[in-house]
TORKOL-4160 file (C-alpha; in steps of 0.2 Angstrom, whole numbers, padded with zeros to 4 digits, m for minus):
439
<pt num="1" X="0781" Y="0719" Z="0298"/>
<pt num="2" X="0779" Y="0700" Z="0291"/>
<pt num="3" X="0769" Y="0696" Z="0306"/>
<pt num="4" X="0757" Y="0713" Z="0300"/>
<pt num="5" X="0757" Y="0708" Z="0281"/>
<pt num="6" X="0751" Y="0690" Z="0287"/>
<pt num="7" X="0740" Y="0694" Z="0298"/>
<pt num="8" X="0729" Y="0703" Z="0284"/>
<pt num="9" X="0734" Y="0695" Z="0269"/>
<pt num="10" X="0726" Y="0678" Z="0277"/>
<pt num="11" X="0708" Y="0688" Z="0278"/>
<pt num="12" X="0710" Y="0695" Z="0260"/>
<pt num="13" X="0714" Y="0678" Z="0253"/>
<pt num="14" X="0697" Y="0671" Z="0263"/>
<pt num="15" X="0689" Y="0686" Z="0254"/>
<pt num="16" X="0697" Y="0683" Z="0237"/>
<pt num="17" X="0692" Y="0666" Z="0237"/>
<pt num="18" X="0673" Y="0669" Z="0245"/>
<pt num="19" X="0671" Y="0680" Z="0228"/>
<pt num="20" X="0679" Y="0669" Z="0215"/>
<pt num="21" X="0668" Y="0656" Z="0223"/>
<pt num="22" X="0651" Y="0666" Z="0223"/>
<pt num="23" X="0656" Y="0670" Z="0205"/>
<pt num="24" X="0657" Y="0650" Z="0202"/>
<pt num="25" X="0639" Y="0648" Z="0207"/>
<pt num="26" X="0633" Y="0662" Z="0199"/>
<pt num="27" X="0640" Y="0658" Z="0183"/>
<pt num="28" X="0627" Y="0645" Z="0179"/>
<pt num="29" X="0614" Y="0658" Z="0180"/>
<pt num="30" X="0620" Y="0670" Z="0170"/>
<pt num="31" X="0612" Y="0667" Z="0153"/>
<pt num="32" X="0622" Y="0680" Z="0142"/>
<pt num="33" X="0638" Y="0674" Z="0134"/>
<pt num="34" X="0644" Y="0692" Z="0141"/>
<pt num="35" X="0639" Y="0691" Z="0158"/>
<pt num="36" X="0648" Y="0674" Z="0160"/>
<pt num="37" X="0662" Y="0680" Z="0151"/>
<pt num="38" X="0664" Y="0694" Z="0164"/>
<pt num="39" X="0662" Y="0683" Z="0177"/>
<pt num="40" X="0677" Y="0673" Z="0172"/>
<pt num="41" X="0689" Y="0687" Z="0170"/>
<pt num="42" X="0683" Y="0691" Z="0189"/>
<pt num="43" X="0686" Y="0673" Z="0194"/>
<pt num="44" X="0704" Y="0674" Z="0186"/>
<pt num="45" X="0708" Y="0691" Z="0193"/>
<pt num="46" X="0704" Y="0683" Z="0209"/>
<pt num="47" X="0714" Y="0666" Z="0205"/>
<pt num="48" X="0729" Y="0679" Z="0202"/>
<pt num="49" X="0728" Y="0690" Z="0217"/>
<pt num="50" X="0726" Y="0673" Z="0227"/>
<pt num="51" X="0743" Y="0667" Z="0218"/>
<pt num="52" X="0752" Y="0683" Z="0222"/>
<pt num="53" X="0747" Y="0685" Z="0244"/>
<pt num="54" X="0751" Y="0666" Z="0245"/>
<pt num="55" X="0768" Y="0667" Z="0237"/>
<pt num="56" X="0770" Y="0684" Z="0245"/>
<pt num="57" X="0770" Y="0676" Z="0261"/>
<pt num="58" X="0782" Y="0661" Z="0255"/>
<pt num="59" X="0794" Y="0674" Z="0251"/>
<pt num="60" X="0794" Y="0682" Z="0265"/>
<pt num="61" X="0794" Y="0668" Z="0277"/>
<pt num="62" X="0807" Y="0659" Z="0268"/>
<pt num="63" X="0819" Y="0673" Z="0261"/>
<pt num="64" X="0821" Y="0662" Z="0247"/>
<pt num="65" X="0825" Y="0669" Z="0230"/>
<pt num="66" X="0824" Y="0651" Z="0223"/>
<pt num="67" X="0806" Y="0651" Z="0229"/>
<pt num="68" X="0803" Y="0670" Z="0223"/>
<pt num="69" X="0807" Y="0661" Z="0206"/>
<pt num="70" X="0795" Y="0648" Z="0209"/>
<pt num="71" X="0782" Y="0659" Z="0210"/>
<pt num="72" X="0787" Y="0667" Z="0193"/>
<pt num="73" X="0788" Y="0650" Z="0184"/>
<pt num="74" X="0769" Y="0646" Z="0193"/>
<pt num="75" X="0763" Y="0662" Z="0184"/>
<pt num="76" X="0770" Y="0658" Z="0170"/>
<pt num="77" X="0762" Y="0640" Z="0166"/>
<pt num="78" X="0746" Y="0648" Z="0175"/>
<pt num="79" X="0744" Y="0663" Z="0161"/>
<pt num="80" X="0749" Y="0651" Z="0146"/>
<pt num="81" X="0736" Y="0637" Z="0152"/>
<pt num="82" X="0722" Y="0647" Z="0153"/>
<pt num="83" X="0724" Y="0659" Z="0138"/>
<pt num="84" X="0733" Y="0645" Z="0125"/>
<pt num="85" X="0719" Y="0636" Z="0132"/>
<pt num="86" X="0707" Y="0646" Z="0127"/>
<pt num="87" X="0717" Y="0650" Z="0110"/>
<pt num="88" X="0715" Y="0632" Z="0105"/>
<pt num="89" X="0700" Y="0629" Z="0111"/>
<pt num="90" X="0686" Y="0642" Z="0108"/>
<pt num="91" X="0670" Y="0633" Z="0114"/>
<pt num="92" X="0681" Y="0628" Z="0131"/>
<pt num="93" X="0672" Y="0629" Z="0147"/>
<pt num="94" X="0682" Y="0643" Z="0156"/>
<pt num="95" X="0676" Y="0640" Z="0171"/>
<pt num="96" X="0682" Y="0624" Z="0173"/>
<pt num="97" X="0702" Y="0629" Z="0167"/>
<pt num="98" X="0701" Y="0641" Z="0181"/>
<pt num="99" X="0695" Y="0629" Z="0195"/>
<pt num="100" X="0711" Y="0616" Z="0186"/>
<pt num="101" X="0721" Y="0634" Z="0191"/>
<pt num="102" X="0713" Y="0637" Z="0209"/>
<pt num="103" X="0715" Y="0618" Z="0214"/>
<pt num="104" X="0736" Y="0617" Z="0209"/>
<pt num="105" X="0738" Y="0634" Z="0215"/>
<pt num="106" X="0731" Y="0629" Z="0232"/>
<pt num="107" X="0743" Y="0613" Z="0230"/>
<pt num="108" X="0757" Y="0621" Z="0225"/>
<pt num="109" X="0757" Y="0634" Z="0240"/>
<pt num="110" X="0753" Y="0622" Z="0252"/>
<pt num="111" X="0767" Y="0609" Z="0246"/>
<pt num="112" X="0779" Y="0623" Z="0245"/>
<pt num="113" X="0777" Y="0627" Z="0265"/>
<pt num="114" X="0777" Y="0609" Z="0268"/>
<pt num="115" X="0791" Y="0602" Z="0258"/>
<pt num="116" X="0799" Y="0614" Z="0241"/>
<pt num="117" X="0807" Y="0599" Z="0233"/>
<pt num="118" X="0790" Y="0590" Z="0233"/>
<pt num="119" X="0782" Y="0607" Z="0228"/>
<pt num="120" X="0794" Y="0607" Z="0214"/>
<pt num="121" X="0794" Y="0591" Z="0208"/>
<pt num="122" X="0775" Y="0594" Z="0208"/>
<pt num="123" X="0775" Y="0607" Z="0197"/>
<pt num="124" X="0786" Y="0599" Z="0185"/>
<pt num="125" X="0773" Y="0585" Z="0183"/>
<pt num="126" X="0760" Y="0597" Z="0182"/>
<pt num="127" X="0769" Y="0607" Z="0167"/>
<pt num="128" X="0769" Y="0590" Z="0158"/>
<pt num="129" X="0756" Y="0584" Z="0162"/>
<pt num="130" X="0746" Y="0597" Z="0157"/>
<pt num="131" X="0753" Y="0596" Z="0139"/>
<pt num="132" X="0752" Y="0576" Z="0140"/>
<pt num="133" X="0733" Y="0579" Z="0140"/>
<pt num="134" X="0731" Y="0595" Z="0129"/>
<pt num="135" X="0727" Y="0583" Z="0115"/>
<pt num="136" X="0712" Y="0576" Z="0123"/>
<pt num="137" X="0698" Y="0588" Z="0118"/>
<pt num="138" X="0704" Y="0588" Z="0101"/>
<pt num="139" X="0702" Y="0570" Z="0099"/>
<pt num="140" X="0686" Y="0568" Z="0109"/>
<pt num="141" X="0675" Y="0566" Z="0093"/>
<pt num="142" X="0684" Y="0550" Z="0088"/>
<pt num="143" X="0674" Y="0541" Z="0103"/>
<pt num="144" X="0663" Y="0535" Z="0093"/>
<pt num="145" X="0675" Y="0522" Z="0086"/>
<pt num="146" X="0682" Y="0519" Z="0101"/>
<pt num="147" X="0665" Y="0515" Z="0110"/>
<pt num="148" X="0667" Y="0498" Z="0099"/>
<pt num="149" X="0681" Y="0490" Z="0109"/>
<pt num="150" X="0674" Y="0490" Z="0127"/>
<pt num="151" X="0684" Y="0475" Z="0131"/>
<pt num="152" X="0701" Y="0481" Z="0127"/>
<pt num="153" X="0697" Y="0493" Z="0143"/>
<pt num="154" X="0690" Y="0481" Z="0154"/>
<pt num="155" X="0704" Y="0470" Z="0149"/>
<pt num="156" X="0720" Y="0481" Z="0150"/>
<pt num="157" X="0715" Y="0488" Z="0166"/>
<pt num="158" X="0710" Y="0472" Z="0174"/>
<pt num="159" X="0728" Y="0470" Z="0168"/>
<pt num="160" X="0738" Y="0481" Z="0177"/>
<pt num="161" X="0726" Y="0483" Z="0192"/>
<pt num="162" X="0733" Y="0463" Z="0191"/>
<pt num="163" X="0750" Y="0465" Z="0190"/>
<pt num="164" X="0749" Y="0479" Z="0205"/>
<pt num="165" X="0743" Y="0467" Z="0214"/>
<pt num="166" X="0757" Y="0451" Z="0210"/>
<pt num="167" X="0772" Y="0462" Z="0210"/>
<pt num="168" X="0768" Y="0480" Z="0217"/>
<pt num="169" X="0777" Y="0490" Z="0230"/>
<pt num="170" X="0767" Y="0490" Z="0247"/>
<pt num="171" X="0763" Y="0507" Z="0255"/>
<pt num="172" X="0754" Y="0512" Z="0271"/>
<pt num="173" X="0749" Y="0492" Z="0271"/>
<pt num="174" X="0742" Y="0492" Z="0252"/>
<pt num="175" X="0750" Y="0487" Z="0236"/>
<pt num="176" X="0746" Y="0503" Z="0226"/>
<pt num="177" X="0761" Y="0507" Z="0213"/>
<pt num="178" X="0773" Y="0497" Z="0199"/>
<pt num="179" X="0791" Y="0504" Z="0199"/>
<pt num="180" X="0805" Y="0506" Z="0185"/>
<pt num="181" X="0820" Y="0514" Z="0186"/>
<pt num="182" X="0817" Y="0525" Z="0200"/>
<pt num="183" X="0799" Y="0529" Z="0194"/>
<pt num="184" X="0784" Y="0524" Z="0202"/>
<pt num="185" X="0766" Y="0525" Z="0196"/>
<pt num="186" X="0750" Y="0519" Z="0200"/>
<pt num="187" X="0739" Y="0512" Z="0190"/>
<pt num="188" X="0723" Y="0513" Z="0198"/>
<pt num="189" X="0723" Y="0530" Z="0197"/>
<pt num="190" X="0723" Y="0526" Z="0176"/>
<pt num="191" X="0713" Y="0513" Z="0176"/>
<pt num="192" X="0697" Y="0523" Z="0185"/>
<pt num="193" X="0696" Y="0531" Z="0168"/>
<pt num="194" X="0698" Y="0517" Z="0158"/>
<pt num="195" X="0684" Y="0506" Z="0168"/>
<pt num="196" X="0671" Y="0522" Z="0167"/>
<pt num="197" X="0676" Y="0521" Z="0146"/>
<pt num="198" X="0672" Y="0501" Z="0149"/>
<pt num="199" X="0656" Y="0502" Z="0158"/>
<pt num="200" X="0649" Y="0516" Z="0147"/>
<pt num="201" X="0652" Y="0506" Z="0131"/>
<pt num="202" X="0645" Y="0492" Z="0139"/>
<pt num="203" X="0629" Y="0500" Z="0142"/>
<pt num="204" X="0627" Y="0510" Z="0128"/>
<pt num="205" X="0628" Y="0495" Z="0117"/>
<pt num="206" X="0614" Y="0486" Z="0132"/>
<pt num="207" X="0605" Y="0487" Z="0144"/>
<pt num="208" X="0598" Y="0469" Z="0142"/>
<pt num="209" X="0600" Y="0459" Z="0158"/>
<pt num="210" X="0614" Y="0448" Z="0152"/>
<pt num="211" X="0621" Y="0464" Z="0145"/>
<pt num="212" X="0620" Y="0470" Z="0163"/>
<pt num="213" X="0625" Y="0453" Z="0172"/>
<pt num="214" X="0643" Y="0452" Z="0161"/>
<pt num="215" X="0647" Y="0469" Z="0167"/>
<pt num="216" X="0642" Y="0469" Z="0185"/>
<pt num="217" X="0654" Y="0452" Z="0182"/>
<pt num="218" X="0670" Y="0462" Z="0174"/>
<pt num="219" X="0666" Y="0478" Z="0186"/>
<pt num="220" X="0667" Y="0467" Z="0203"/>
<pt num="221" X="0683" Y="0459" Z="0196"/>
<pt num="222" X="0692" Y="0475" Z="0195"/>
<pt num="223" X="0685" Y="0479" Z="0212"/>
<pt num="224" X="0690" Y="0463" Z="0221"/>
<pt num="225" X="0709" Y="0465" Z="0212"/>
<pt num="226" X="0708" Y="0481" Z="0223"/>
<pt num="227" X="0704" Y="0473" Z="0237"/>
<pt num="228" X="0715" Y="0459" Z="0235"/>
<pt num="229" X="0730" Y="0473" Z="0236"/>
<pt num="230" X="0722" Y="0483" Z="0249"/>
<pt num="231" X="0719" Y="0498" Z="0242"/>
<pt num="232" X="0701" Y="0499" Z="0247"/>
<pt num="233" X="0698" Y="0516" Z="0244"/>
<pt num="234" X="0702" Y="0514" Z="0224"/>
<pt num="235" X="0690" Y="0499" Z="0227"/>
<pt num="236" X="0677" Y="0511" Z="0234"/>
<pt num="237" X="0677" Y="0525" Z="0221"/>
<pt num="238" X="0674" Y="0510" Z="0208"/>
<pt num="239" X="0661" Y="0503" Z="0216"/>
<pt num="240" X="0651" Y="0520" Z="0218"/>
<pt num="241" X="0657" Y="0524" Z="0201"/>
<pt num="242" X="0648" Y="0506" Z="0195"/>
<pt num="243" X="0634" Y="0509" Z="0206"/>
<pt num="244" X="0629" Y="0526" Z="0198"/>
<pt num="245" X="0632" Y="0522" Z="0180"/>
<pt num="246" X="0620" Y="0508" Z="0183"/>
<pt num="247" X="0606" Y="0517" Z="0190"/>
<pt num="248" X="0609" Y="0529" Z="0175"/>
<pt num="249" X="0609" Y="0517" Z="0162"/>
<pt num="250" X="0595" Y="0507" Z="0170"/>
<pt num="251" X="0583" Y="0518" Z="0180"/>
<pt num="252" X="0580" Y="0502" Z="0189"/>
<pt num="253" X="0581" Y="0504" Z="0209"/>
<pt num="254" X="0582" Y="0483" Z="0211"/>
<pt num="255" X="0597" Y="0485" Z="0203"/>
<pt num="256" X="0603" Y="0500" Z="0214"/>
<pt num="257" X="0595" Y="0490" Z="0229"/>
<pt num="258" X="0605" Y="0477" Z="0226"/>
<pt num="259" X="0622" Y="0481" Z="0222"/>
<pt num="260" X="0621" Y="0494" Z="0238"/>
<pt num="261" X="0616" Y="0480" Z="0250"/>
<pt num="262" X="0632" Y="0468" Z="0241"/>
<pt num="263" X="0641" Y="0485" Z="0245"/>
<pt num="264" X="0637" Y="0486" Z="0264"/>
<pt num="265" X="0642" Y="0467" Z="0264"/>
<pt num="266" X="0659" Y="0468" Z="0258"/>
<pt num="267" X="0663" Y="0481" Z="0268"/>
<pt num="268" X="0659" Y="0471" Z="0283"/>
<pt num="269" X="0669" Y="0457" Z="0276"/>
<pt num="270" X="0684" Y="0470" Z="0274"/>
<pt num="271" X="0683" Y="0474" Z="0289"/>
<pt num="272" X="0685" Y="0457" Z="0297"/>
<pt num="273" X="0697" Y="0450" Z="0284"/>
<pt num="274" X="0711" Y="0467" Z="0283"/>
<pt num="275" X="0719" Y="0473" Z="0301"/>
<pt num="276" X="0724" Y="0489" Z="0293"/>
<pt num="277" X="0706" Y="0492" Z="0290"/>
<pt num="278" X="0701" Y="0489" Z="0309"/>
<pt num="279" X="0713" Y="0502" Z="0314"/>
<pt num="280" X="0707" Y="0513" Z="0304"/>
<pt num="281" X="0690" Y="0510" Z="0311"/>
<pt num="282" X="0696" Y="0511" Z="0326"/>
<pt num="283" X="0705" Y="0528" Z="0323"/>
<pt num="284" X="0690" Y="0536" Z="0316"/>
<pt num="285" X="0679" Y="0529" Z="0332"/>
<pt num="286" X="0689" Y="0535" Z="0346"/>
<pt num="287" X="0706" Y="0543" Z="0339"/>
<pt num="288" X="0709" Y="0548" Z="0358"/>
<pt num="289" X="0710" Y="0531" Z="0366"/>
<pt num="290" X="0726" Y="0529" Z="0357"/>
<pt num="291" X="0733" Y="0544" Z="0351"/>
<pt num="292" X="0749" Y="0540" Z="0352"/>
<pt num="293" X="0748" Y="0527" Z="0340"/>
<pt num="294" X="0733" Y="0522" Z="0327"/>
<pt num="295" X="0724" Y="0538" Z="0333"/>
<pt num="296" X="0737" Y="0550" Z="0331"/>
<pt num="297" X="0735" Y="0554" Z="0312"/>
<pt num="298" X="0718" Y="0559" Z="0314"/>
<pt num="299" X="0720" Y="0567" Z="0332"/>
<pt num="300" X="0733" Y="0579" Z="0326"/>
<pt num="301" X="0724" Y="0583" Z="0308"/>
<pt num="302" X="0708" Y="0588" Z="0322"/>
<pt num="303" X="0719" Y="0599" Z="0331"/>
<pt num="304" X="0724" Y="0607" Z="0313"/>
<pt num="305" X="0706" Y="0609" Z="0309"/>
<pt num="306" X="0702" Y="0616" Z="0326"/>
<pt num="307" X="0715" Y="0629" Z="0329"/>
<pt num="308" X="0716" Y="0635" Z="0311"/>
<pt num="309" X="0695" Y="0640" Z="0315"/>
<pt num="310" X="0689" Y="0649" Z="0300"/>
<pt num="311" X="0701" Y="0661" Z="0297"/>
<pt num="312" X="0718" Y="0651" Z="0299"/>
<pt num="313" X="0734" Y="0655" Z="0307"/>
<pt num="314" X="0741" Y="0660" Z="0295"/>
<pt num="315" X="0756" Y="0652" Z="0280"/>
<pt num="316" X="0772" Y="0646" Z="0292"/>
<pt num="317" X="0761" Y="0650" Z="0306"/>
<pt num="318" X="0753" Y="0632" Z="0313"/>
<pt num="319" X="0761" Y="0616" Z="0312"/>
<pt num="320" X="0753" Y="0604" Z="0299"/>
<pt num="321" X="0770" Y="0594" Z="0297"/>
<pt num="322" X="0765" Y="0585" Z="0312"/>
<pt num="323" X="0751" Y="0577" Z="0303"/>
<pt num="324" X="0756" Y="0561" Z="0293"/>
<pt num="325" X="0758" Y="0558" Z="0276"/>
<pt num="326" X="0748" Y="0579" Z="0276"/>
<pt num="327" X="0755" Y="0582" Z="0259"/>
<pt num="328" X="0744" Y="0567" Z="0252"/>
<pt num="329" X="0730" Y="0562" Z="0259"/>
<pt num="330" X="0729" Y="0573" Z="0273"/>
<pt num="331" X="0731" Y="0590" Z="0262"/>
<pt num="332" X="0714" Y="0597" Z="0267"/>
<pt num="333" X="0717" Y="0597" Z="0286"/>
<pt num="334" X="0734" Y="0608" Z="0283"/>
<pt num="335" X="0722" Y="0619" Z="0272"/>
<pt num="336" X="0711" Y="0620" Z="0284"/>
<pt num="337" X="0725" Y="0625" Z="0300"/>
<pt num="338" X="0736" Y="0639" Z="0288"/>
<pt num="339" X="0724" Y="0646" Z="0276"/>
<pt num="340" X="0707" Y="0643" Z="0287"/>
<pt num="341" X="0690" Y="0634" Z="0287"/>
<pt num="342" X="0682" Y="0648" Z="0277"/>
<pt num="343" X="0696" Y="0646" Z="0261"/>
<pt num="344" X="0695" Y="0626" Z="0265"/>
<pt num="345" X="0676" Y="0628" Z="0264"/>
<pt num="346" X="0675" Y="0636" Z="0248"/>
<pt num="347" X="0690" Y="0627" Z="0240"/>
<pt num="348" X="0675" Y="0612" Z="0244"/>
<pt num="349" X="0661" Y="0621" Z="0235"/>
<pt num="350" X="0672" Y="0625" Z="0220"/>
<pt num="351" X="0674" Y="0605" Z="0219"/>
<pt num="352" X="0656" Y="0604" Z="0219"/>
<pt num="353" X="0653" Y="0616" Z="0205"/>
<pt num="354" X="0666" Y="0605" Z="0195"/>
<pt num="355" X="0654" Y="0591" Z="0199"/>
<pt num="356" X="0638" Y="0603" Z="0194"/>
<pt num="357" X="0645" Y="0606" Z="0176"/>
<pt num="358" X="0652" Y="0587" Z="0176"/>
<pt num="359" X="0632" Y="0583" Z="0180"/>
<pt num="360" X="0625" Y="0598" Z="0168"/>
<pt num="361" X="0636" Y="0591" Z="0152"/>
<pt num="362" X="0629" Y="0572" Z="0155"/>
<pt num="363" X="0613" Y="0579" Z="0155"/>
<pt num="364" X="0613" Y="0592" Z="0138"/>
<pt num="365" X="0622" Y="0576" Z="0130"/>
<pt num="366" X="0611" Y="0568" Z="0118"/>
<pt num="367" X="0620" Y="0553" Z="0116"/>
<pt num="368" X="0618" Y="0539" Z="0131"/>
<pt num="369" X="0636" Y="0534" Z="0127"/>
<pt num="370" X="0642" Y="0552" Z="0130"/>
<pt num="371" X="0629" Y="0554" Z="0145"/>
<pt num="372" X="0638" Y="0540" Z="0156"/>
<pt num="373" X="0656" Y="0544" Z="0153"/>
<pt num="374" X="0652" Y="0565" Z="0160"/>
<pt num="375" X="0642" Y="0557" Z="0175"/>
<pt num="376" X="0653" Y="0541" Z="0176"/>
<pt num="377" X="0671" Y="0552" Z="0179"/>
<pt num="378" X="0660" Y="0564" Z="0185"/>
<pt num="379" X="0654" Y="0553" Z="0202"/>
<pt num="380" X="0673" Y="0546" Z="0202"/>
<pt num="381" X="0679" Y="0562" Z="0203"/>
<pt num="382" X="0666" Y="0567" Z="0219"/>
<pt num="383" X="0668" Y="0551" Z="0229"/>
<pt num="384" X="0687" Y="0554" Z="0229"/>
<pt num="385" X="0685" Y="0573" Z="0234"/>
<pt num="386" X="0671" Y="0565" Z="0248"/>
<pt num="387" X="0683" Y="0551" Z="0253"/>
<pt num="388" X="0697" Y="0562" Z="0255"/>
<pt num="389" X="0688" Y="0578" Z="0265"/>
<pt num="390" X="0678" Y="0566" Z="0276"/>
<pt num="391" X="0696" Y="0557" Z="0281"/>
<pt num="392" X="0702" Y="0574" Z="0286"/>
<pt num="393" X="0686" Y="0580" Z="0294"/>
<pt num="394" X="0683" Y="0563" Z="0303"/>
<pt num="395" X="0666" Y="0563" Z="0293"/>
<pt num="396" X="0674" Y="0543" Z="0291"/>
<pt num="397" X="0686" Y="0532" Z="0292"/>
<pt num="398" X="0704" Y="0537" Z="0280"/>
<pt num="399" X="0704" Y="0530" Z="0266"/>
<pt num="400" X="0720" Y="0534" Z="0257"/>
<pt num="401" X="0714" Y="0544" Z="0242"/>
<pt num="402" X="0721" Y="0561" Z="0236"/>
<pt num="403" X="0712" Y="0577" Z="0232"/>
<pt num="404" X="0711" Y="0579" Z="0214"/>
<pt num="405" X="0726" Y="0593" Z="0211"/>
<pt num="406" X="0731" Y="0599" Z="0230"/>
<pt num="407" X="0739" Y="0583" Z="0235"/>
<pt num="408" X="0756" Y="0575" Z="0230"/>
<pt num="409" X="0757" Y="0563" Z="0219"/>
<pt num="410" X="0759" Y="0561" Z="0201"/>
<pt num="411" X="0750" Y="0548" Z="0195"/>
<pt num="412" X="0734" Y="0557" Z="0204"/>
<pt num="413" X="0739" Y="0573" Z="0195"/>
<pt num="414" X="0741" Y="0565" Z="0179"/>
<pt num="415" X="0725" Y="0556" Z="0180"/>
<pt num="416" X="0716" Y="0570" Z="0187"/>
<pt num="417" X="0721" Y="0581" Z="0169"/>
<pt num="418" X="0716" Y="0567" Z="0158"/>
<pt num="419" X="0700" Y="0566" Z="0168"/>
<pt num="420" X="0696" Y="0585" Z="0166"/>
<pt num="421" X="0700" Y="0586" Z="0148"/>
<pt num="422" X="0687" Y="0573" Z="0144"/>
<pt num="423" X="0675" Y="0582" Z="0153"/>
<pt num="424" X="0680" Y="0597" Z="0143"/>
<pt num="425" X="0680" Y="0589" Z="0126"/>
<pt num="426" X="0661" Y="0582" Z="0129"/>
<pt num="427" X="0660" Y="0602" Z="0134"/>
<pt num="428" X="0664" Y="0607" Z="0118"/>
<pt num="429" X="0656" Y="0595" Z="0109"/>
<pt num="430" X="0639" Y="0599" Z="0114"/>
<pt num="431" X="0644" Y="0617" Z="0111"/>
<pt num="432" X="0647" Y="0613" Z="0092"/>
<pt num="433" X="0632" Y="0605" Z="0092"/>
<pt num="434" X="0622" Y="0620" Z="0097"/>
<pt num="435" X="0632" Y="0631" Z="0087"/>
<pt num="436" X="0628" Y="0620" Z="0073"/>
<pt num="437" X="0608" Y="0618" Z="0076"/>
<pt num="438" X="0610" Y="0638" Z="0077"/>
<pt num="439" X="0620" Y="0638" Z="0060"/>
């Protein structure tokens, strides 16, 4: 009977998904309040049903009641985020809370078949940090007087990206946390928020070449801390962060030029200067000349990939925990083998319609200061889904980043809140705005 309820319950979850995703696109063509509007109550029915299959089949693989609870809980925090949400914030971009929704509930399930402790601990990080950030939206019209301090960011991040690197704990070859009583976090994770805020003030205040020289400056050091401490996949998503808030300040391709050529040179220089980064080269070459050792990680997550095909074995049905570090990292692959390459494949283009209405809001903002924090977080938060798909995928070398929401981690999950409730105070911004031009 289990093995029955799994076999269809895999094909309606693909189905489910496949519509809450067309909706997601077709959203942005709608131009009725009440046609979006229905389209969101669709995409939340489907987020729901999605919920309920996934956790029917933890139940019933696990005969857990303490996980049957779980599920409860998860609904719970699922129905008061979106509608308090919504409550608080009327002009809120729906649309975006549920993708927040799809993303942790992918994560959740996923974590909870591969480890319910981590799944659990998860969730309580979620819960609060998901009120941490609540206050975001409402203080998003005080930006203007913050846009007068840029060094305080650039400072106090340079700061902490610093002291990771003097004193911070060393994992997977990188120095990427600070610990305190037992807690760990990582600052990086903070500080790719802060150095958008820093780069955006910069250039709102000008766009002079001296203007442009002092920030290229306080931007590489942040990146070359990073490197220092080995975490060259924060260092990445920086630079491409820099890169594009430059061009979109500027419009000035020498610039671009530039800066991409100083990009493709220090990566040959990491290359050469950090063994960890060789092997990871060496892994994404040819994973099969040593698959016992450097190839391994990428060799198994391949396998995942290639025997979930595109409708997936099923939940409890492949074996992702033979991947390593899978429940960070690695999160897509085990997505990919147990719920399939279709789910993992629209999971992907609901990502990109986060980055869409990132793109849109930057654009419909009238101020440039506004206009390069929407694109600034909006390009950090793209590079880091790329960066973390293309490790899984092979598409290129691992670097070591998370997928916004899905993977463990709390500092990821803490960040990745903060980051979408600034996108979603700009969002309602600009639709006071309007409302007001109407008025």
């Amino acid at each position: 009977m289990v093995t029955l309820i799994v076999g269809i319950s895999r094909y309606l979850m693909i189905l489910l998904i496949m519509i809450y995703t067309y909706y997601s696109f077709r959203y942005y063509f709608m131009k009725e309040e009440a046609d979006q509007g229905r389209a969101v109550r669709r995409q939340t029915v489907c987020l729901f049903m999605l919920h309920f299959l996934a956790n029917l089949l933890v139940v019933l693989n696990t005969e857990s009641p303490a996980l049957a609870a779980f599920y409860g809980a998860q609904a719970v925090f699922f129905l008061g985020y979106i509608y308090l949400y919504r409550l608080f914030y009327r002009k809120v971009s729906r649309t975006l809370v549920n993708h927040v929704c799809l993303f942790l509930m992918t994560g959740f399930v996923m974590l909870t078949r591969l480890n319910p402790e981590q799944a659990m601990r998860q969730f309580v990080i979620a819960v609060i940090a998901a009120a941490v950030t609540w206050i975001i939206p409402f203080v998003m019209d005080r930006v203007w007087q913050l846009a007068k301090i840029p060094w305080i960011y650039g400072l106090f991040g340079l700061f902490l990206l610093i002291l990771v690197c003097a004193a911070g704990n060393t994992a997977y070859g990188a120095q990427l946390s600070l610990g305190w009583g037992g807690f760990s976090f990582q600052p990086s994770e903070f500080v790719k928020i802060s150095y958008v805020f820093f780069i955006a003030t910069m250039f709102y205040r000008s766009t002079e070449f001296k203007s442009v020289a002092v920030t290229t400056a306080a931007a590489a050091a942040h990146v070359i801390v990073l490197v220092l401490s080995r975490d060259l996949g924060s260092a990445l998503i920086y630079f491409i962060a820099y890169l594009a808030m430059l061009f979109a300040a500027t419009s000035n391709w020498l610039y671009a030029g530039t800066g991409a050529a100083g990009g493709i040179l220090a990566a040959v220089l990491a290359y050469g200067l950090f063994p960890h980064v060789r092997r990871r080269v060496a892994a994404w070459a040819d994973p099969w000349s040593d698959i016992a050792d450097t190839g391994y990680q990428t060799a198994q997550a391949l396998f995942a990939i290639g025997t979930g095909g595109w409708f997936g074995m099923g939940l409890y049905q492949g074996m992702p925990e033979k991947i390593p570090v899978v429940n960070k990292d690695f999160i897509f692959a085990a997505v990919c083998e147990e719920l399939g390459g279709l789910y993992a494949l629209c999971l992907l283009a609901v990502c990109l319609c986060c980055f869409f209405q990132f793109v849109i809001i930057a654009m419909k903002m009238r101020a440039m200061f506004y206009k390069l924090i929407a694109f600034g977080l909006g390009t950090v938060y793209i590079t880091q889904v790329f960066l973390t798909v293309g490790g899984a995928v092979k598409f290129i070398p691992s670097t070591g980043v998370t997928l916004p929401f899905v993977s463990y981690g709390g500092s990821s999950l803490l960040a990745s809140f903060a980051l979408f409730n600034i996108i979603q105070g700009l969002y309602i911004l600009k639709r006071e705005e309007e409302a007001d031009e109407k008025g």
